[in-house]
C-alpha positions in Angstrom: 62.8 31.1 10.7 64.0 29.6 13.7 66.6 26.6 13.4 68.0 24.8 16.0 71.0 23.9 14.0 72.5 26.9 12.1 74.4 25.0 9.9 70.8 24.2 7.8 70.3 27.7 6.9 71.0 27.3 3.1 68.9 24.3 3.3 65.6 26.4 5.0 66.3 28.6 2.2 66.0 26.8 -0.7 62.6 24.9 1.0 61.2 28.0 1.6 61.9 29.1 -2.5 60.1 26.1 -3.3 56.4 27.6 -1.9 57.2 31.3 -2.2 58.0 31.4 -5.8 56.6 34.3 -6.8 56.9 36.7 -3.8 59.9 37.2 -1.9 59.2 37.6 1.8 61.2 39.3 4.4 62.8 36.7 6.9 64.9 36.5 9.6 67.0 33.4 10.7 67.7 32.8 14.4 69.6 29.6 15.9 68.1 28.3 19.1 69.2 25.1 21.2 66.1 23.4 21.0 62.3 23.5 20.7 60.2 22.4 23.2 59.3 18.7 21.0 63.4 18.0 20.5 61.9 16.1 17.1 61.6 20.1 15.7 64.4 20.9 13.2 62.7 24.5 12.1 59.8 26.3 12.8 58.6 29.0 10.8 56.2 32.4 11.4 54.2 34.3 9.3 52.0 37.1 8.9 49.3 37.8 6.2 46.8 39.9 5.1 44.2 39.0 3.3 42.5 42.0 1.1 38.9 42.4 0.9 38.6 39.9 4.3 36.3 41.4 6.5 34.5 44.0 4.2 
């Protein structure tokens, strides 16, 4: 996750509990000083694999 304010980590947090319920993903949380649209708060990247795609 990447905030531009710091102080909302705890808040990411609990958002991100909210849709990963049952799986607890690996995360890193990084402060920047602002995105490129200052409107951002947070943005957040993700990788997935999807079995059986592709056979």
């Amino acid at each position: 996750m990447i905030l531009t304010d710091i102080n909302n980590w705890k808040a990411a947090i609990d958002v991100r509990k909210i849709y990963f319920r049952d799986i607890r993903p690996v995360d890193t949380i990084m402060a920047i000083d602002r995105f490129v649209n200052p409107e951002w708060l947070v943005e957040f990247e993700a990788d997935a694999i999807i079995s059986g795609w592709g056979d």
